[in-house]
Backbone as a chain_set.jsonl record, in Angstrom:
{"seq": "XXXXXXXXXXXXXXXXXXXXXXXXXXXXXXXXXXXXXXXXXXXXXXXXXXXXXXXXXXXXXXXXXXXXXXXXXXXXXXXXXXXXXXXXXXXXXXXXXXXXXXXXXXXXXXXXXXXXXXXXXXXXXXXXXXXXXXXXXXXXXXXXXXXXXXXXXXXXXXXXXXXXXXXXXXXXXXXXXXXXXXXXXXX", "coords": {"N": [[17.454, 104.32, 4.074], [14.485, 106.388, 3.863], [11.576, 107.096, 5.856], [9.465, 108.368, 3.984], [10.437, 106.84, 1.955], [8.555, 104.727, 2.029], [5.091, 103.57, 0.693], [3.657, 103.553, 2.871], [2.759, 105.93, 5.648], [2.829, 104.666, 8.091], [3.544, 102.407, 10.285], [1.933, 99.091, 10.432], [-0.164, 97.028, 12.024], [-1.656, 93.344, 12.262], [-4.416, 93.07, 12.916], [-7.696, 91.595, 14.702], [-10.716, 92.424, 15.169], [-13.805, 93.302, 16.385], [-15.233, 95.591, 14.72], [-17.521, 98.09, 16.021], [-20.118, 100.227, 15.428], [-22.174, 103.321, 14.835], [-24.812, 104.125, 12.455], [-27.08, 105.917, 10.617], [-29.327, 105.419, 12.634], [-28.889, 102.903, 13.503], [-27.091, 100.276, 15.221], [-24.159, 98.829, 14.155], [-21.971, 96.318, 12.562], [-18.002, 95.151, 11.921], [-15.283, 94.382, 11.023], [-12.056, 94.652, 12.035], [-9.449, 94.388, 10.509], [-6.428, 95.106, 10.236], [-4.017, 97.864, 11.56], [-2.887, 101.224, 12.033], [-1.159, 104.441, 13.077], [-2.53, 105.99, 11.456], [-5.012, 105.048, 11.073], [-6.906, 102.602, 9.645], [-7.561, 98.873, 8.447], [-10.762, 97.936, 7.093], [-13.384, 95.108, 7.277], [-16.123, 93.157, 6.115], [-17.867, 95.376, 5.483], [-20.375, 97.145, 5.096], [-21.75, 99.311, 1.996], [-19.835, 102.437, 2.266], [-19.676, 105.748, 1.363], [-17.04, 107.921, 0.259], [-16.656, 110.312, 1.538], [-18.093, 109.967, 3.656], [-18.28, 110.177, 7.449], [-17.574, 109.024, 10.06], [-18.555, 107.565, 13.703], [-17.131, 105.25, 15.748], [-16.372, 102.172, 17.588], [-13.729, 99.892, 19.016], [-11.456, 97.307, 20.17], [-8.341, 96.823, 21.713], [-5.286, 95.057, 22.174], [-3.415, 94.633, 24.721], [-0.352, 93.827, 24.391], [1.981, 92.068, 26.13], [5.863, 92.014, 25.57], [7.16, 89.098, 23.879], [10.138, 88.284, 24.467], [10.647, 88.909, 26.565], [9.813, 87.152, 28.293], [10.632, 83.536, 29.279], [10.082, 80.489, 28.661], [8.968, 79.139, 30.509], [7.377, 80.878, 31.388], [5.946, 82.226, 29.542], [4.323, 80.265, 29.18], [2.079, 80.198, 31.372], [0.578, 82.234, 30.286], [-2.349, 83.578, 28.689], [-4.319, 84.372, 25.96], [-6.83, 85.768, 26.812], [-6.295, 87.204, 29.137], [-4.563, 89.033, 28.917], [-4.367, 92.642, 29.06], [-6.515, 95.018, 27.707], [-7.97, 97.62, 25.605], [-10.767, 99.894, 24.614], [-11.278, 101.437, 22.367], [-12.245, 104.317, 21.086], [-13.55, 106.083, 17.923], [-13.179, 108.403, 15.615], [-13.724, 108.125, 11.745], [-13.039, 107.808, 8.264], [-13.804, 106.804, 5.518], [-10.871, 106.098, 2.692], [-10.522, 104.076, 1.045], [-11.57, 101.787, -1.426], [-11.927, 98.525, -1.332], [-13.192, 95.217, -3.01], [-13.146, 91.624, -2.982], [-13.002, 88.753, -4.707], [-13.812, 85.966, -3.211], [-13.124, 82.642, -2.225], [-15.965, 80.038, -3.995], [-16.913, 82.153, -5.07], [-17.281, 84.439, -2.763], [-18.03, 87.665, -1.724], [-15.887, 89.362, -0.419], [-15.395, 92.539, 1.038], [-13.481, 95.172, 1.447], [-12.66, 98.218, 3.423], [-10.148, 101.104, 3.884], [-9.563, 103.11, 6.413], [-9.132, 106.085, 7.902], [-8.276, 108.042, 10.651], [-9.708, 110.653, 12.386], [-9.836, 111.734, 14.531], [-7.773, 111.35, 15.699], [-6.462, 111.959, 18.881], [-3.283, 112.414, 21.216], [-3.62, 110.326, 23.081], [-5.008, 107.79, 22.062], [-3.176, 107.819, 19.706], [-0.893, 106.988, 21.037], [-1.574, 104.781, 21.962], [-2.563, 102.637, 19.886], [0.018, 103.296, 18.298], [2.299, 101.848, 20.238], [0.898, 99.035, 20.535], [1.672, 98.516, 17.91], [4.284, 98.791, 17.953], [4.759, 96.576, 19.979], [3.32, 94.006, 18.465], [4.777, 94.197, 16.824], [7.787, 93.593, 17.296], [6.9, 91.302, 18.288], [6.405, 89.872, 16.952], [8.513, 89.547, 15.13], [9.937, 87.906, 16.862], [8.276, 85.455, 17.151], [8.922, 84.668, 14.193], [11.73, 84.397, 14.081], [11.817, 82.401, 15.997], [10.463, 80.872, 14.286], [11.877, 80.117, 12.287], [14.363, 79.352, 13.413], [13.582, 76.76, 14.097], [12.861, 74.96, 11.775], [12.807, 71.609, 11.014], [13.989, 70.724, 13.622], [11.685, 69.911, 15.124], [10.921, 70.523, 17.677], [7.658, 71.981, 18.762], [6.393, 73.257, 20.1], [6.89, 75.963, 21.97], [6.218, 78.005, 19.4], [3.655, 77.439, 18.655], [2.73, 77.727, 20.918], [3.423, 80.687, 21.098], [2.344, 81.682, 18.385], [-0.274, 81.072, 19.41], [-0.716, 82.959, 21.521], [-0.598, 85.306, 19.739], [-2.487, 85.147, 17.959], [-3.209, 83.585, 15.94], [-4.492, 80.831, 14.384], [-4.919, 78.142, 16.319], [-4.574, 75.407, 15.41], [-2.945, 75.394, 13.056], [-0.914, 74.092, 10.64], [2.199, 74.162, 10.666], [4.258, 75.498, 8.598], [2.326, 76.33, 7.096], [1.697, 78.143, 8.866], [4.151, 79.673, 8.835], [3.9, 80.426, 6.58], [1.42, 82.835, 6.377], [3.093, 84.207, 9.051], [5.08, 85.311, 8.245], [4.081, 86.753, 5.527], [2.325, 88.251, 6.94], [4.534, 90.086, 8.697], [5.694, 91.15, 6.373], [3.712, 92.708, 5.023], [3.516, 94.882, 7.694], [5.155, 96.836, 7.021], [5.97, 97.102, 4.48], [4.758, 97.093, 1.285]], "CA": [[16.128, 104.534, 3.527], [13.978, 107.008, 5.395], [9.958, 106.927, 6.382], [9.498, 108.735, 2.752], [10.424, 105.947, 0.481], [7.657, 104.102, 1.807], [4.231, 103.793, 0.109], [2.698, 104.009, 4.226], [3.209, 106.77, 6.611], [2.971, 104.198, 9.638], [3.539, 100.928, 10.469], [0.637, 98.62, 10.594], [-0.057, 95.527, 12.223], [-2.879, 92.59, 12.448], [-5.529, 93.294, 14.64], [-8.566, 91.361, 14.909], [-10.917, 93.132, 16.759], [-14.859, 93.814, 16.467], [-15.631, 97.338, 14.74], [-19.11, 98.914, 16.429], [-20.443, 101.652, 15.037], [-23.871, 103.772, 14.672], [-25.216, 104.308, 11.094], [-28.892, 106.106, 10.156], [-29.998, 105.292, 14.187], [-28.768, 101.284, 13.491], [-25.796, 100.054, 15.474], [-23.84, 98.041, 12.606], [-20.576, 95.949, 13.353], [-17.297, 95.676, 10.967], [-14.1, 93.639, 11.665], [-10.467, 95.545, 12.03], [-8.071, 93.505, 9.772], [-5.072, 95.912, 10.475], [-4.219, 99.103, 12.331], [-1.837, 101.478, 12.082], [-1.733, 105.562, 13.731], [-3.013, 106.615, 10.803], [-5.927, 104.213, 10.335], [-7.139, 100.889, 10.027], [-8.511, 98.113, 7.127], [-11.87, 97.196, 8.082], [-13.92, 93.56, 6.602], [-17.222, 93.143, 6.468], [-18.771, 96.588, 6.122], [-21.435, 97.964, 4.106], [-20.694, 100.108, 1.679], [-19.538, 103.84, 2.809], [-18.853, 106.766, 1.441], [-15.96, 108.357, 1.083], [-16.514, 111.4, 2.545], [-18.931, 109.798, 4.644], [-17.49, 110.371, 8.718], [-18.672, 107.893, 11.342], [-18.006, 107.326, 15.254], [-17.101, 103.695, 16.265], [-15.406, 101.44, 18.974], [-13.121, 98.746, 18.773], [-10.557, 96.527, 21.238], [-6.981, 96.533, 21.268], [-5.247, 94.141, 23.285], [-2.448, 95.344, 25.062], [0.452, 92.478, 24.371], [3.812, 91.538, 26.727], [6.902, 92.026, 24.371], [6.946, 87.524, 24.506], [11.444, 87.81, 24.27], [11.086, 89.094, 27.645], [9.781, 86.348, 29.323], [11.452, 82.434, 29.644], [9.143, 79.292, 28.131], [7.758, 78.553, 31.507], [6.357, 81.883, 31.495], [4.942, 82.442, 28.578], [2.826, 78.899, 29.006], [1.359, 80.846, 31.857], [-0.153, 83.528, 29.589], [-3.425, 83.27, 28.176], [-4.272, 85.719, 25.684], [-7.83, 86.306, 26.909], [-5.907, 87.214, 30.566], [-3.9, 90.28, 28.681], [-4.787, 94.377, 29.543], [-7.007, 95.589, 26.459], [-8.124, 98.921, 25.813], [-11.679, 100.454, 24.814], [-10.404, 103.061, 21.508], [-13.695, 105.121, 20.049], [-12.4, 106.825, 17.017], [-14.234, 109.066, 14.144], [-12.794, 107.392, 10.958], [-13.727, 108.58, 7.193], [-13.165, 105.853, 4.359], [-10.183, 106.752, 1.766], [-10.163, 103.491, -0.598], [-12.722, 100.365, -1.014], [-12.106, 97.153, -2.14], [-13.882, 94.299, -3.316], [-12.121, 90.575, -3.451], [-13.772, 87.548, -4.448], [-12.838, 84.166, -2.626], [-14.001, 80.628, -2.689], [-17.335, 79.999, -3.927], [-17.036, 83.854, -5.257], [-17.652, 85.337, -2.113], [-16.724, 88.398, -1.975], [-15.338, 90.574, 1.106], [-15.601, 94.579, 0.707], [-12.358, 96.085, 2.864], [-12.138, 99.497, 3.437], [-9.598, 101.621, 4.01], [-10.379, 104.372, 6.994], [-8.08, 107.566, 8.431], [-8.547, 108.221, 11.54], [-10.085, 112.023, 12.179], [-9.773, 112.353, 15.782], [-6.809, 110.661, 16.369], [-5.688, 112.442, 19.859], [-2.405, 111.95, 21.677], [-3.434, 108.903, 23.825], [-5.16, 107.045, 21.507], [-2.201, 107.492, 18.936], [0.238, 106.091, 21.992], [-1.864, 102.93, 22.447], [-1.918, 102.144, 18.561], [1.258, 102.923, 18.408], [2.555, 100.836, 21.619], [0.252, 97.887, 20.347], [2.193, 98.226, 16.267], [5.703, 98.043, 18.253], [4.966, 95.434, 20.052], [3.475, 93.376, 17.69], [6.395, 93.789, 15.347], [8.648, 92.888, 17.998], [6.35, 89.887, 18.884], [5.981, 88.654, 15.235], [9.368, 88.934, 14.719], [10.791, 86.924, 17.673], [8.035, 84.411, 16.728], [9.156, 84.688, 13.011], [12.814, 83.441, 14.451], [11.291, 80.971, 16.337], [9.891, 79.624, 13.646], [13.155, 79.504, 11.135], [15.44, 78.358, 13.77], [13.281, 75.155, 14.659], [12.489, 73.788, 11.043], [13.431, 70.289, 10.898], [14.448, 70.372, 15.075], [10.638, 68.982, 15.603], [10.201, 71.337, 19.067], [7.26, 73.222, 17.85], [5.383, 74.037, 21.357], [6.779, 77.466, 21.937], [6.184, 78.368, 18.379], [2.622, 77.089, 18.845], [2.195, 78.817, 22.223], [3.554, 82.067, 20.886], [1.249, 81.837, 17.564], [-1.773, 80.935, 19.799], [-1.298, 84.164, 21.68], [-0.839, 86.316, 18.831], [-4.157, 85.318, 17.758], [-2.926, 82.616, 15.006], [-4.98, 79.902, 14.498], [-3.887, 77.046, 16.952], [-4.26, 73.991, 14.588], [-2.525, 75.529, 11.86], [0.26, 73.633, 10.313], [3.795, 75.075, 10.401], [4.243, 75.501, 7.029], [1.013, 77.316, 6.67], [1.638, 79.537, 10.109], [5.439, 80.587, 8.798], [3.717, 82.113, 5.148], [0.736, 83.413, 7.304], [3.414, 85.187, 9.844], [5.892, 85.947, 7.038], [2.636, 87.867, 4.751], [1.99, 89.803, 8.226], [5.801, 90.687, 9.116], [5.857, 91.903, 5.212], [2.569, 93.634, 5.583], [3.981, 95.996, 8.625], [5.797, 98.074, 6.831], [6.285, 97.152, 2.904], [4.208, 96.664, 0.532]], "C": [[15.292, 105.271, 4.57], [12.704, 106.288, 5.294], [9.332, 107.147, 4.712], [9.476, 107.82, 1.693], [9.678, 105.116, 0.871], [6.578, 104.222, 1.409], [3.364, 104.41, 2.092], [3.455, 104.773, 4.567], [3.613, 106.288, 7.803], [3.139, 103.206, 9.429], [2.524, 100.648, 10.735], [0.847, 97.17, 10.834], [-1.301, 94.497, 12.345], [-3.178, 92.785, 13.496], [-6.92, 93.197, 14.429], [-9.653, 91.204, 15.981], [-12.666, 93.47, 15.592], [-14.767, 95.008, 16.185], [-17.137, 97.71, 14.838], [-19.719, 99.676, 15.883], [-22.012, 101.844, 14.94], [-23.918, 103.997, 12.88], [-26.58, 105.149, 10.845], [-29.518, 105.356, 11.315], [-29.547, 103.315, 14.355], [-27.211, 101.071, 13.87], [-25.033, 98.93, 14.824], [-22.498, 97.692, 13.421], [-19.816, 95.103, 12.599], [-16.311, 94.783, 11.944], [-12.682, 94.234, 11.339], [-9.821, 94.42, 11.572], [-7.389, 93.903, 10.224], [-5.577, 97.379, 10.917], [-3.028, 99.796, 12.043], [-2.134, 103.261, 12.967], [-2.523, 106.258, 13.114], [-4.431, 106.26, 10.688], [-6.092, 102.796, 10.274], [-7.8, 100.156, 8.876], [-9.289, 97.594, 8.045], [-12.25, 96.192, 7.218], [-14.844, 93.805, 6.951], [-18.381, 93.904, 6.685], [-19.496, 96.908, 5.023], [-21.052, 99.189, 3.452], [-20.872, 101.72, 1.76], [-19.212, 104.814, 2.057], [-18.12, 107.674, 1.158], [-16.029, 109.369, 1.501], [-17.314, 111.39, 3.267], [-18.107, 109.173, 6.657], [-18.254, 109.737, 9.471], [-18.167, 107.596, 12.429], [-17.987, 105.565, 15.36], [-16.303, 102.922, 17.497], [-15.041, 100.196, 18.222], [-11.958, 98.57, 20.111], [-9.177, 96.501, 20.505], [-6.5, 96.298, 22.288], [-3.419, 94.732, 23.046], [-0.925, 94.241, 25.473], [1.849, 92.437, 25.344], [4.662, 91.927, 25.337], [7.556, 90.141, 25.128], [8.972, 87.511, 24.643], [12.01, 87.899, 25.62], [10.927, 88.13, 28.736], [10.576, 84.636, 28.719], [9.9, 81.665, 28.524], [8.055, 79.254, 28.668], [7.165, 79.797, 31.991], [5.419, 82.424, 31.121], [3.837, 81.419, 28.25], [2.361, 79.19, 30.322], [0.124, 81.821, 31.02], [-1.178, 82.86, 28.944], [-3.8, 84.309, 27.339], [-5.79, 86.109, 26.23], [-7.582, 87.117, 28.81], [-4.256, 88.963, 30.058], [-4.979, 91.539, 28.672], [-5.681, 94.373, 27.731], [-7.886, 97.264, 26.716], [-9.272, 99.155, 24.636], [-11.253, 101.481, 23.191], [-11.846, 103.521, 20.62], [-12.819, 106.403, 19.289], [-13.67, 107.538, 15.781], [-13.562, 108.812, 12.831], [-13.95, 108.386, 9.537], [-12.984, 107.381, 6.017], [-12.291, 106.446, 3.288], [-9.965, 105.567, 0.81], [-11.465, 101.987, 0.097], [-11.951, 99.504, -1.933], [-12.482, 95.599, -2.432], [-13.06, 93.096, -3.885], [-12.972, 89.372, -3.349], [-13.076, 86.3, -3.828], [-13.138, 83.132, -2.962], [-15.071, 81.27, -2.888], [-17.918, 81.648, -4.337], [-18.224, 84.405, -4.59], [-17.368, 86.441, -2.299], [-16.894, 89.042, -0.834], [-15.22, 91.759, 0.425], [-14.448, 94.632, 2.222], [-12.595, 97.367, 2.774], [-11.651, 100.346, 4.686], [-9.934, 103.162, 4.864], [-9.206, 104.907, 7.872], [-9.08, 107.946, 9.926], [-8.708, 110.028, 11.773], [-9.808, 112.771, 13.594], [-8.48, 112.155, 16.623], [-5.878, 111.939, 17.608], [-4.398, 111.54, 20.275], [-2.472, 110.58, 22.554], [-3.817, 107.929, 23.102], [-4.08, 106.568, 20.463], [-1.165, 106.791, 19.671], [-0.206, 104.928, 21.982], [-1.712, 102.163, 21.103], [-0.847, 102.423, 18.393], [2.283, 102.204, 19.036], [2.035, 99.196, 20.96], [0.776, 97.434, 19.036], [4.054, 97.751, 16.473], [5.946, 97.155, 18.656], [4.578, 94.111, 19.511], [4.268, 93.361, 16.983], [7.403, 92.74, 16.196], [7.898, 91.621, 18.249], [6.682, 89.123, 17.513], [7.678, 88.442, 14.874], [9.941, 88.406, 15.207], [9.725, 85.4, 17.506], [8.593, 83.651, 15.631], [10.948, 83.742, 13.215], [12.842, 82.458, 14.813], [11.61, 79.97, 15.439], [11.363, 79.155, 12.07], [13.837, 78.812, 11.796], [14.937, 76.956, 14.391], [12.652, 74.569, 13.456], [13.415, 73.252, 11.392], [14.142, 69.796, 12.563], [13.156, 69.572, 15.558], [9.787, 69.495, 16.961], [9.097, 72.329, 18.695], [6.447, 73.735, 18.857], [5.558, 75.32, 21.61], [6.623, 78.097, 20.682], [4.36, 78.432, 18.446], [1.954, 77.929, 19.671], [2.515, 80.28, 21.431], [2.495, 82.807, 19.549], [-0.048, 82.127, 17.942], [-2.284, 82.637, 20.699], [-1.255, 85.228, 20.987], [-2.303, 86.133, 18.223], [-4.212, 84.658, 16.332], [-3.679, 81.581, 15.292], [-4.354, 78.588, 15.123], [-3.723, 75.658, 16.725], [-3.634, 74.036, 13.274], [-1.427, 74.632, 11.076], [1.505, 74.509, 9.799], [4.328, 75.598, 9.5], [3.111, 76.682, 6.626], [1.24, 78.26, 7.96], [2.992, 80.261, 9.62], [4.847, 81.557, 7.543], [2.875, 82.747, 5.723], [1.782, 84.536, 8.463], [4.671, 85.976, 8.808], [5.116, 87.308, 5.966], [2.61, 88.65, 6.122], [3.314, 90.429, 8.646], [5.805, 91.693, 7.699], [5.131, 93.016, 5.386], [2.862, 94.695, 6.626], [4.549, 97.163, 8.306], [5.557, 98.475, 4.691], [4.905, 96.833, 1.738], [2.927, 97.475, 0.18]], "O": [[15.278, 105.003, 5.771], [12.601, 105.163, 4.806], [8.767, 106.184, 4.193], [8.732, 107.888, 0.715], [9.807, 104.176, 0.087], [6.394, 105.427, 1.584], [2.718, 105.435, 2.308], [4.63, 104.764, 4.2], [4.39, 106.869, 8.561], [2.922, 102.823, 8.279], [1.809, 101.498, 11.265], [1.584, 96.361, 10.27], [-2.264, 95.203, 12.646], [-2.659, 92.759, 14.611], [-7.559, 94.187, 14.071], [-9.745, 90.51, 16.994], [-12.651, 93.768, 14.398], [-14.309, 95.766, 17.04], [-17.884, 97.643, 13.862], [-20.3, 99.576, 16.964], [-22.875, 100.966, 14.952], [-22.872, 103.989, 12.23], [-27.406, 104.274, 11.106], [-30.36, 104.539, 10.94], [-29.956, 102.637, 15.298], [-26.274, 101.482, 13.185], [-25.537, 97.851, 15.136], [-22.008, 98.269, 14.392], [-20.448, 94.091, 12.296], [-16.442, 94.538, 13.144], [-12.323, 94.183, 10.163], [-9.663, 93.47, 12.337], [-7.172, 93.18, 11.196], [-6.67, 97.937, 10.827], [-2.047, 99.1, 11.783], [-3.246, 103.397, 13.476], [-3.243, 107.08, 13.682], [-5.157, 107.129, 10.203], [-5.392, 101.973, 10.864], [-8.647, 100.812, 8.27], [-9.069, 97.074, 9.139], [-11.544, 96.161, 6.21], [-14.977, 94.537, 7.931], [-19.369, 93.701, 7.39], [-18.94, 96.871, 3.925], [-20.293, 100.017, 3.954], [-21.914, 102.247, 1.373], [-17.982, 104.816, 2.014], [-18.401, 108.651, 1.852], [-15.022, 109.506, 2.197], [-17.638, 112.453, 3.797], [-17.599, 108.083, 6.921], [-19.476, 109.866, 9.55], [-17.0, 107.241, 12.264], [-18.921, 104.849, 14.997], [-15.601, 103.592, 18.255], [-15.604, 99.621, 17.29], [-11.663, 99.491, 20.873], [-8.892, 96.286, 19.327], [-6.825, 96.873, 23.326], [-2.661, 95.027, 22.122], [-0.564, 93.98, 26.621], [2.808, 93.025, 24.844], [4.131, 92.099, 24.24], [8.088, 89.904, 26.213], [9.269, 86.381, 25.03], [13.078, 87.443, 26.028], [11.565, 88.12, 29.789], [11.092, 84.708, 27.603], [9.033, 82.271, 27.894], [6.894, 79.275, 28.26], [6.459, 79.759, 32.998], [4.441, 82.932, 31.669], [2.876, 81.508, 27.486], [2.064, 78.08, 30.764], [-1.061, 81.926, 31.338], [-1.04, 81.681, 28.617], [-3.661, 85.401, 27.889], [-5.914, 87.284, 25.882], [-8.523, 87.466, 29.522], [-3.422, 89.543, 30.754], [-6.163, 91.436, 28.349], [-5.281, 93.693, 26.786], [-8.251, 97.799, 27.763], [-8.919, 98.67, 23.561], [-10.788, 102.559, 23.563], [-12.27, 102.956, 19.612], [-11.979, 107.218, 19.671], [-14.727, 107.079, 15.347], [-12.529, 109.482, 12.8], [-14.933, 109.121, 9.627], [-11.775, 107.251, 5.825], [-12.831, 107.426, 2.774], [-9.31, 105.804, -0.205], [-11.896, 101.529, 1.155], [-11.476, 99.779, -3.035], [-11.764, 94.797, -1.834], [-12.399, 93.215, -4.917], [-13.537, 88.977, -2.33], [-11.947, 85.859, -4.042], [-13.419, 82.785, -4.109], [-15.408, 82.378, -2.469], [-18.986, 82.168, -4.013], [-19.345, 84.718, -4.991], [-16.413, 86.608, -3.058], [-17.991, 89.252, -0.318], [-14.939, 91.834, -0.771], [-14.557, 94.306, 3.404], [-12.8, 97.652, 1.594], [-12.13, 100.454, 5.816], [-10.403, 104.145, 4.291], [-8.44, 104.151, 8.469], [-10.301, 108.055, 10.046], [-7.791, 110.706, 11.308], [-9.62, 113.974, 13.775], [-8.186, 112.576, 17.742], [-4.907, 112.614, 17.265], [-4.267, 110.364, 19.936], [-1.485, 109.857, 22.69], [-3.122, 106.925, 23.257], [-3.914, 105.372, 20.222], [-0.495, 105.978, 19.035], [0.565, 103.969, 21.991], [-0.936, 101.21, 21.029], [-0.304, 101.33, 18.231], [3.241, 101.907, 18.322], [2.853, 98.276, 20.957], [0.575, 96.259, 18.727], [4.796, 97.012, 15.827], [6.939, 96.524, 18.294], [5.21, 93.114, 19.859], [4.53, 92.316, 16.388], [7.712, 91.577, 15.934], [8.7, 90.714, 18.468], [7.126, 87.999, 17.277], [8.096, 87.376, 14.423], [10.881, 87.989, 14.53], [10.266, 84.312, 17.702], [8.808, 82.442, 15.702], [11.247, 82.71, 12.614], [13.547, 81.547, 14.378], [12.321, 78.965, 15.427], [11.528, 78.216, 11.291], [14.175, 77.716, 11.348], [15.659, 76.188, 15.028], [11.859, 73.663, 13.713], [14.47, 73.67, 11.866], [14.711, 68.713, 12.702], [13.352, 68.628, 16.324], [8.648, 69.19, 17.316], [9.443, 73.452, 18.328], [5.739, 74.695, 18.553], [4.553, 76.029, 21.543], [7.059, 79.232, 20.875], [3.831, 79.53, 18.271], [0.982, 78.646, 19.432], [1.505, 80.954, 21.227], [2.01, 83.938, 19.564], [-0.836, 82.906, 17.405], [-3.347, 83.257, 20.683], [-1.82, 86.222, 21.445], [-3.099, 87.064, 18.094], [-5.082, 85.031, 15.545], [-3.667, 81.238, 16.474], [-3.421, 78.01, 14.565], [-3.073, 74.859, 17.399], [-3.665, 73.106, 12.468], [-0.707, 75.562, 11.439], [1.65, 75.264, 8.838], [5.138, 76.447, 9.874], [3.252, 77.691, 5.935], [0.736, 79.37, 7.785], [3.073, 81.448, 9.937], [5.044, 82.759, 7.367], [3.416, 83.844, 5.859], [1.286, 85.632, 8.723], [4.942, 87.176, 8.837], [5.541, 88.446, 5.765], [2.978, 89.824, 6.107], [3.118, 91.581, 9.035], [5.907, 92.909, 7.863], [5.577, 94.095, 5.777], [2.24, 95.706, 6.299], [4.547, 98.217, 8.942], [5.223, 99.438, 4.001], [4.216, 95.865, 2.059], [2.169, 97.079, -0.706]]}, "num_chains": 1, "name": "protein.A"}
């Protein structure tokens, strides 16, 4: 199967990260669901657009690949003690959508292409989509080969520094990292 028979051009991975931006002289601020080289789903934004072009900043945290290190290494790591990187990008919205939740809230995502995307910035999102894959999916093993074994601390630790909620229950963190392994490429 090549690149072609997928609906994306890129791989995309979770990345919750503060989006900045200026607006009509008002500095306004937007939350990065996912990233990929092409682009990114944003939460929380007012609504844009689409051929409306806007400058912004956001954080991307620059992760270990976790298969490389031992147990007692990785319960060293802290994720607020990993490299992150600074990425100001000129983005242009290409799809909106509106989802109600509990209590019919509703969240507005949209869908934004990156306009400026130069060669270094495309290396660091790209660098930051491989090694989250590779992270999620050596967690994702983790977490099959220890149902019912009861050891769930490195599963825990490795969730907590992906940026998984760290009281989640196991059950609820495997469909949570299962929906984001899917999410990377398919769907």
């Amino acid at each position: 199967m090549t690149l072609k028979d997928y609906k994306r051009q890129h791989l995309r991975a979770p990345l919750v990260s503060p989006f900045v931006y200026s607006r009509a002289g008002r500095v306004l601020k937007g939350l990065v669901e996912n990233i990929s080289e092409g682009g990114m789903l944003l939460k929380h934004m007012p609504p844009l657009h689409l051929d409306e072009e806007i400058w912004g900043v956001f954080e991307i945290v620059q992760y270990p690949v976790f298969s490389h290190y031992k147990f007692d290494e990785l319960n060293l790591m802290d994720r607020k003690s990993f490299n992150s990187q600074i990425i100001r990008v000129q983005i242009r919205p290409v799809r909106k959508v509106e989802l109600k939740g509990e209590g019919n809230i509703v969240s507005r995502y949209i869908g934004v292409v990156f306009l400026d995307h130069h060669n270094e910035k495309k290396i660091v999102v790209s660098d930051y989509v491989k090694t989250f894959t590779k992270n999620i999916i050596f967690l994702l093993k983790k977490i099959e080969s220890n149902i019912g074994n009861g050891e769930m601390s490195e599963i825990r630790l490795l969730a907590e520094l992906l940026g998984y909620p760290k009281e989640i229950k196991i059950s609820n963190l495997r469909q949570k990292v299962l929906h984001d392994y899917q999410n990377l490429q398919w769907a």
